[in-house]
N, C-alpha and C positions, 0 to 999 in steps of 0.2 A: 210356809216357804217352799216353792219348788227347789227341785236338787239342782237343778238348772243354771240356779243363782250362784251357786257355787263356782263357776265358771269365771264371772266376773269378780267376784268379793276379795277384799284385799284390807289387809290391818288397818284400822285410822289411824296408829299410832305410826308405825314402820314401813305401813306400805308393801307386806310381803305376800307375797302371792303365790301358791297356790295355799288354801288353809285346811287346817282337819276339821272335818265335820263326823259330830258322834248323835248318831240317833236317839232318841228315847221314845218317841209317840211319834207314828205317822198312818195318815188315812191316804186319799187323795195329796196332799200336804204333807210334807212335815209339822208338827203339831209342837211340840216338845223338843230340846237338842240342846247341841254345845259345836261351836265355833270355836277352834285354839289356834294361836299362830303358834306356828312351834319355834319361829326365832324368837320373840320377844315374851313368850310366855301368858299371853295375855287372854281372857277366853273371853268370849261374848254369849249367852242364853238367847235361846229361840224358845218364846214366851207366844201363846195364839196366833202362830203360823207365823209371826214377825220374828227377822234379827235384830237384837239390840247391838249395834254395832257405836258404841257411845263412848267418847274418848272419857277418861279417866277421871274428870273432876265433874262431868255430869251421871256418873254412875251411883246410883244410892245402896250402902255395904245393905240396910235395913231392907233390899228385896233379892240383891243378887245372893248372900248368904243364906237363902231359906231356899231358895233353886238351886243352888250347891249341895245344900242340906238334903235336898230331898232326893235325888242324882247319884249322890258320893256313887252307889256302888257300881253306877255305869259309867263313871269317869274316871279316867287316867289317874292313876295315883300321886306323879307327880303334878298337875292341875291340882289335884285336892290339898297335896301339901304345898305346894309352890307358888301356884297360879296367882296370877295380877289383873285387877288391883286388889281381888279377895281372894282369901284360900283360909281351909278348917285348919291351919297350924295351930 
């Protein structure tokens, strides 16, 4: 994902705009990351350079909780305990 993106990108839940973007791997691209809106609490993974930007009943807990899992220590600690629609409470 270029950072560029960032510019336009806006919650599908809320609509809120501007979002935090937390890095984890980036080349050319961002590679790896985390998307949060910080009104709604909601985060989205940047999985091979793509945003999952996927409203809440199409999201699967059986892949965003292993990319949680593996992040924790570069993510917000409220996202880890808080975050929607998954989080490690």
């Amino acid at each position: 994902m270029k950072r560029k993106l960032m510019e336009i990108l806006a919650c599908p839940i809320d609509k809120h705009h501007p979002l935090d973007l937390h890095v984890f791997e980036e080349k050319d691209e961002i590679i790896e990351g985390l998307i949060i809106c910080s009104q709604c609490g909601r985060w989205y993974p940047i999985r091979d350079e793509i945003p999952e930007m996927l409203p809440d009943e199409l999201r699967k807990e059986s892949e965003d909780l292993p990319f949680l899992k593996k992040w924790k220590d570069k993510v917000p600690q409220q996202t880890v305990s808080e975050g929607k629609p998954f989080n490690l409470k």
